[in-house]
C-alpha positions in Angstrom: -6.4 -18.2 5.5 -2.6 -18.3 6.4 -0.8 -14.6 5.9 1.7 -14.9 2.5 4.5 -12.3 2.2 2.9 -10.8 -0.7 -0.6 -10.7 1.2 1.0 -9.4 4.1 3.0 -6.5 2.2 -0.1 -5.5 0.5 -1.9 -5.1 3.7 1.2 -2.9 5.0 0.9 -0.6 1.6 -2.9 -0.1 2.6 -2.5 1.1 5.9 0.6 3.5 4.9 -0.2 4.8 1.4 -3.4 6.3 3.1 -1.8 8.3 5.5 1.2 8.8 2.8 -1.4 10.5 0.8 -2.3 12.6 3.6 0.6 14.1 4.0 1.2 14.6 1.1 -2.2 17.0 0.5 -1.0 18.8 3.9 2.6 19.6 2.2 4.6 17.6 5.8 7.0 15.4 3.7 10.0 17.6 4.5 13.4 16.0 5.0 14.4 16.1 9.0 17.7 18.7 9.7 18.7 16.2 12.1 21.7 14.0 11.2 21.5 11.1 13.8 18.3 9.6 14.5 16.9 6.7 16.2 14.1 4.0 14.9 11.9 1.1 15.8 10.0 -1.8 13.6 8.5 -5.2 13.0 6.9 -7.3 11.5 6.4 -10.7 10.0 9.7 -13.2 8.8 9.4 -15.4 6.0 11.9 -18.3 5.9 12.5 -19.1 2.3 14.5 -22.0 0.1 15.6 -25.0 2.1 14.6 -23.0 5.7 11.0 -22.8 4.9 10.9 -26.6 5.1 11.5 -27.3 8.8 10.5 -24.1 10.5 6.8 -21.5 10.0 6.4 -18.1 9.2 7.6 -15.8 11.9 8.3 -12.9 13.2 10.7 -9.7 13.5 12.0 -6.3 16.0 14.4 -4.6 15.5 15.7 -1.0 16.3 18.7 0.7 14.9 20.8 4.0 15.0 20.3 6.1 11.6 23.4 8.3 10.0 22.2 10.6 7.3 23.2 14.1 6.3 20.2 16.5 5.3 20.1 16.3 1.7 22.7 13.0 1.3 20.9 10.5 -1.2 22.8 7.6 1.3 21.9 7.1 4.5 23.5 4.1 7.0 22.0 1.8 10.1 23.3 -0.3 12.3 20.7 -2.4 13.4 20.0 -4.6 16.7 17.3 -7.4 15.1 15.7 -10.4 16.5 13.7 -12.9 14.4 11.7 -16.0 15.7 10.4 -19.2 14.0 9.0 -22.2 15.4 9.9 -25.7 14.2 7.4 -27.3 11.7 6.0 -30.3 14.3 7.5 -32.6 12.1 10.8 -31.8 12.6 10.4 -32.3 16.6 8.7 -35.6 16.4 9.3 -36.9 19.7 10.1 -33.6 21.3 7.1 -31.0 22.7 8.2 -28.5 20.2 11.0 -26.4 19.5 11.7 -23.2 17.6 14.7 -21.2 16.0 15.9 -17.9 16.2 18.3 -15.6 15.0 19.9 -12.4 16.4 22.2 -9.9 15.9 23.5 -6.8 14.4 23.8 -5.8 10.7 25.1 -3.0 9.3 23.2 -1.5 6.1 24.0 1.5 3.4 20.7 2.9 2.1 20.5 5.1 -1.5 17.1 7.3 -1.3 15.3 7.7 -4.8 13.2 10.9 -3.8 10.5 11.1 -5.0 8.5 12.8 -3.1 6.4 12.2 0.1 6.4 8.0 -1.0 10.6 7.5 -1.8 11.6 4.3 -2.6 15.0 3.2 -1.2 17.4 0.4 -1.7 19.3 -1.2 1.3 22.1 -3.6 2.0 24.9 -4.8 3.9 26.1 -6.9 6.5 26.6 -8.4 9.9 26.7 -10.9 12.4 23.7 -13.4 13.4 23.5 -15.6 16.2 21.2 -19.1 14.7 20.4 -20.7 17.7 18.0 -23.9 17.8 15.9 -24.8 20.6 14.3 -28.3 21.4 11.7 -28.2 24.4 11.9 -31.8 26.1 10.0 -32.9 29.3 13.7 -33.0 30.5 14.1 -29.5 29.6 15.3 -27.5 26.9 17.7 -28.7 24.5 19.6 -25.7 22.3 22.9 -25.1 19.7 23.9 -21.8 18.6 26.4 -20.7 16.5 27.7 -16.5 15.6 27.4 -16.3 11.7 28.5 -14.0 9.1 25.3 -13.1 7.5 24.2 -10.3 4.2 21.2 -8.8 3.7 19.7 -6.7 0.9 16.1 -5.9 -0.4 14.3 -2.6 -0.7 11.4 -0.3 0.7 8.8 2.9 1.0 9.8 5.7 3.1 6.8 7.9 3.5 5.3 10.8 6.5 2.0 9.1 8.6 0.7 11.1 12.0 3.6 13.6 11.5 6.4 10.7 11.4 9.1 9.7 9.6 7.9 5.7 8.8 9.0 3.1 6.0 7.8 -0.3 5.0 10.5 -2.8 3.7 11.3 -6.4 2.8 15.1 -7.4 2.8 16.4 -11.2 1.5 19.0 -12.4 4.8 21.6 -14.6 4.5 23.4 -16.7 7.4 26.1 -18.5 6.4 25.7 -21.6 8.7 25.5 -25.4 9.1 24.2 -25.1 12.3 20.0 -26.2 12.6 17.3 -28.1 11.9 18.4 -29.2 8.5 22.4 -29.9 6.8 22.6 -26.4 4.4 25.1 -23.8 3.9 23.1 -21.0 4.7 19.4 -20.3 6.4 17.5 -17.6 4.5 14.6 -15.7 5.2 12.7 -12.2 4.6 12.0 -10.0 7.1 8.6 -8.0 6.1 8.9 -5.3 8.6 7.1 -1.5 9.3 8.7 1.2 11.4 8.9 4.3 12.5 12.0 6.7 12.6 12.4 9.2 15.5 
């Protein structure tokens, strides 16, 4: 059975809610003194609307500088993300295959609803993606890129598992291009992604 978004976010809330609960008996959800901090995460990507046509489900790393002052209900990221799909065969018919990705950086503000050890949190903001597709021929490979201004905004869990700082989250993206696989304004997609915050 093919992995959904909502299957796959599900499975994510049964490994971490667990642990969540854990820490919660043992009294560890305490709010690091430390301003600047570091993370890591992935996960699946889901190309939605007119994306979800040409290319599969994919998937997503990313790792990211975190600002937040102990006790601030905001926090802010700069993140370095990568996301790979590959092209629906369809779409390459008379190619060997082909796949698109998209890089870059985003910057995000993050409001904290604390609720105790399992906070929700709402995030958004902005950046710059690189779309770049790539065609594999017997020639060799075939590729277009183009630098977009992309958003980005969804929400997530921010919970304690194994003594760390961790979060589970789901964010709509937005590229503004014309560049790819199909004539649209903009590629769109959801990053499902789990991480960990050092």
């Amino acid at each position: 059975m093919r992995p959904t978004p909502v299957r796959t976010f599900a499975l994510l809330l049964g490994l971490a809610l667990p642990a969540a609960a854990h820490a919660q008996q043992q009294n560890a959800a305490l709010e690091s003194p430390r301003t600047i901090r570091f993370g890591i995460g992935g996960g699946i990507s889901v190309p939605t609307s007119d994306y979800k046509e040409v290319v599969d489900q994919g998937y997503n790393a990313q790792a990211f500088l975190l600002v937040r002052p102990p006790g601030f209900p905001l926090s802010f990221r700069v993140t370095g993300t990568y996301n790979r799909f590959d092209a629906k065969p369809e779409v390459t018919s008379g190619f060997e295959d082909g796949y698109s990705q998209v890089a870059g950086a985003l910057a995000n503000a993050t409001f904290h609803i604390p609720l105790g050890p399992i906070s929700p949190y709402i995030i958004a903001g902005l950046g710059a993606l690189n779309f770049k597709n790539v065609v594999n021929t017997t020639s060799g490979d075939v590729d277009a890129s183009k630098t977009e201004f992309a958003i980005n905004g969804g929400a997530g869990l921010a919970f304690r598992v194994f003594g760390a700082d961790a979060f589970v989250e789901g964010r709509l993206t937005n590229v503004y291009t014309e560049e790819g696989f199909i004539d649209t304004s903009s590629i769109t997609y959801v990053p499902v992604t789990f991480g960990i915050i050092f």
